[in-house]
Each structure stands twice: as C-alpha cells, then as structure tokens.
ZADO-1210 file (C-alpha; in nm, 4 decimals, padded with zeros to 6 digits):
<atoms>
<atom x="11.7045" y="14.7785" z="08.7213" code="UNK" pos="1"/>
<atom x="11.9482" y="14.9568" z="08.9436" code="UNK" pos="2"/>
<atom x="11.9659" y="14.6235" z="09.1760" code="UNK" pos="3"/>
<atom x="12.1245" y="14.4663" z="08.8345" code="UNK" pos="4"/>
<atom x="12.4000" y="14.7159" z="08.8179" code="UNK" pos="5"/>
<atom x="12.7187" y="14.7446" z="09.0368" code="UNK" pos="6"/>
<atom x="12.6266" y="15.0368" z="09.2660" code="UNK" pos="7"/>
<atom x="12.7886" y="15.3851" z="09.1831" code="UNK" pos="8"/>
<atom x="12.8858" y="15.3036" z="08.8505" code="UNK" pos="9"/>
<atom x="12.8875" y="15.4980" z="08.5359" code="UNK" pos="10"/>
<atom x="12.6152" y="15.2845" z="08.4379" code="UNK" pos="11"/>
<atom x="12.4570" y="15.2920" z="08.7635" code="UNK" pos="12"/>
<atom x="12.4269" y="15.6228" z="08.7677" code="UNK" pos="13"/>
<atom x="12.3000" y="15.6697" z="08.3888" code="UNK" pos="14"/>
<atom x="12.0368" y="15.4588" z="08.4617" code="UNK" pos="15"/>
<atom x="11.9268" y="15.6449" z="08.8155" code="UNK" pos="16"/>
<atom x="11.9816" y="15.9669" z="08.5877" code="UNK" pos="17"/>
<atom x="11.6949" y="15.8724" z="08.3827" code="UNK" pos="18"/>
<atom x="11.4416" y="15.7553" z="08.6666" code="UNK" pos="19"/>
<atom x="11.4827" y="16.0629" z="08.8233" code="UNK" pos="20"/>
<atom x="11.4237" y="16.2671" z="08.5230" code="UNK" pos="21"/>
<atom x="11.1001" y="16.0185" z="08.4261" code="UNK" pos="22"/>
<atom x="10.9706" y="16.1176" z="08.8158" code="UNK" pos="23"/>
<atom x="11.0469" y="16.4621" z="08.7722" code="UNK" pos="24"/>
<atom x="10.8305" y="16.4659" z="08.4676" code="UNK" pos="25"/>
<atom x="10.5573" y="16.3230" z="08.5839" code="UNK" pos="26"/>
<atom x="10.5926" y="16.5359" z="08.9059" code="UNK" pos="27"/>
<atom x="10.5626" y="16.8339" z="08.6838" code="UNK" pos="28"/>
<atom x="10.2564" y="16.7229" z="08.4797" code="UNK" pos="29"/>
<atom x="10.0893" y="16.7327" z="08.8706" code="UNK" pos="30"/>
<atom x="10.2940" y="16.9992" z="09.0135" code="UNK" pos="31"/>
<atom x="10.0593" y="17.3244" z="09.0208" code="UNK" pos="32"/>
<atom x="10.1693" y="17.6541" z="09.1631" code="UNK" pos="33"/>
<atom x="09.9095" y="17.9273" z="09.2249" code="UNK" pos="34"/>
<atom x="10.0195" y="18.2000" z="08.9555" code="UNK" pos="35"/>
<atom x="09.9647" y="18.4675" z="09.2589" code="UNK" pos="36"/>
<atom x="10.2238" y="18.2380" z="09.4308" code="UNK" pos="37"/>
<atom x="10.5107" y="18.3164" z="09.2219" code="UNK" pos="38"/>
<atom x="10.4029" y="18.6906" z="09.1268" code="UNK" pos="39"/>
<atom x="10.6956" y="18.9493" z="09.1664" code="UNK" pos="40"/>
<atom x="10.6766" y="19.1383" z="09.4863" code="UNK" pos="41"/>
<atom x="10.5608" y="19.4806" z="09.5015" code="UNK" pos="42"/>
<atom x="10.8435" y="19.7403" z="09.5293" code="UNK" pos="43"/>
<atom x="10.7725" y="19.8469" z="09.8857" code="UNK" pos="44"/>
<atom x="10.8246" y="19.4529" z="09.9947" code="UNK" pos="45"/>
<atom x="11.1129" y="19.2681" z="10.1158" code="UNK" pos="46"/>
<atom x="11.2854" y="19.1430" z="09.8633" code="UNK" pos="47"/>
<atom x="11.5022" y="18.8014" z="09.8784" code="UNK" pos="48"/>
<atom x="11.6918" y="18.5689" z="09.6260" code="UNK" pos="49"/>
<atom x="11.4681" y="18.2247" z="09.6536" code="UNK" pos="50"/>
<atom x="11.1568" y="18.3601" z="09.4473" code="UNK" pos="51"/>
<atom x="11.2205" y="18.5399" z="09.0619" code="UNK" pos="52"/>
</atoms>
C-alpha cells in the first residue's frame, strides 16, 4: 500500500502510522516479560531511570 502513495506524505505517513501500530499489536500479544524482570529494585540497589 505504501508503494501506491507519494512517499512522505500526509497520507503516506497515515497509512505507515497504522502498520506500525497493527505490528506493534501483534508484537505485544507475543511479547512476554518475566514479572521478576520488571520487579522494583530493592532499596539497597542501584537505582536508574530505564526500569519503573
């Protein structure tokens, strides 16, 4: 579909808008993260901004 439309356009980009969100859903239905992956650190750890 994208190959139809004039590259970088409004409608261009509305359309790659809505692949991307259609691959990130299905990327979340098979996107698993271990729940002691994402736990909170323990006070005594090292704390940074990437993981909340």
């Amino acid at each position: 579909m994208l190959g139809t439309l004039r590259p970088y356009s409004d409608a261009w980009w509305a359309v790659h808008d809505e692949i991307e969100a259609e691959n990130d859903k299905q990327l979340g239905t098979k996107l698993v993260i271990c729940p002691r992956c994402v736990q909170s650190p323990q006070q005594s750890e090292d704390v940074t901004g990437s993981i909340r």
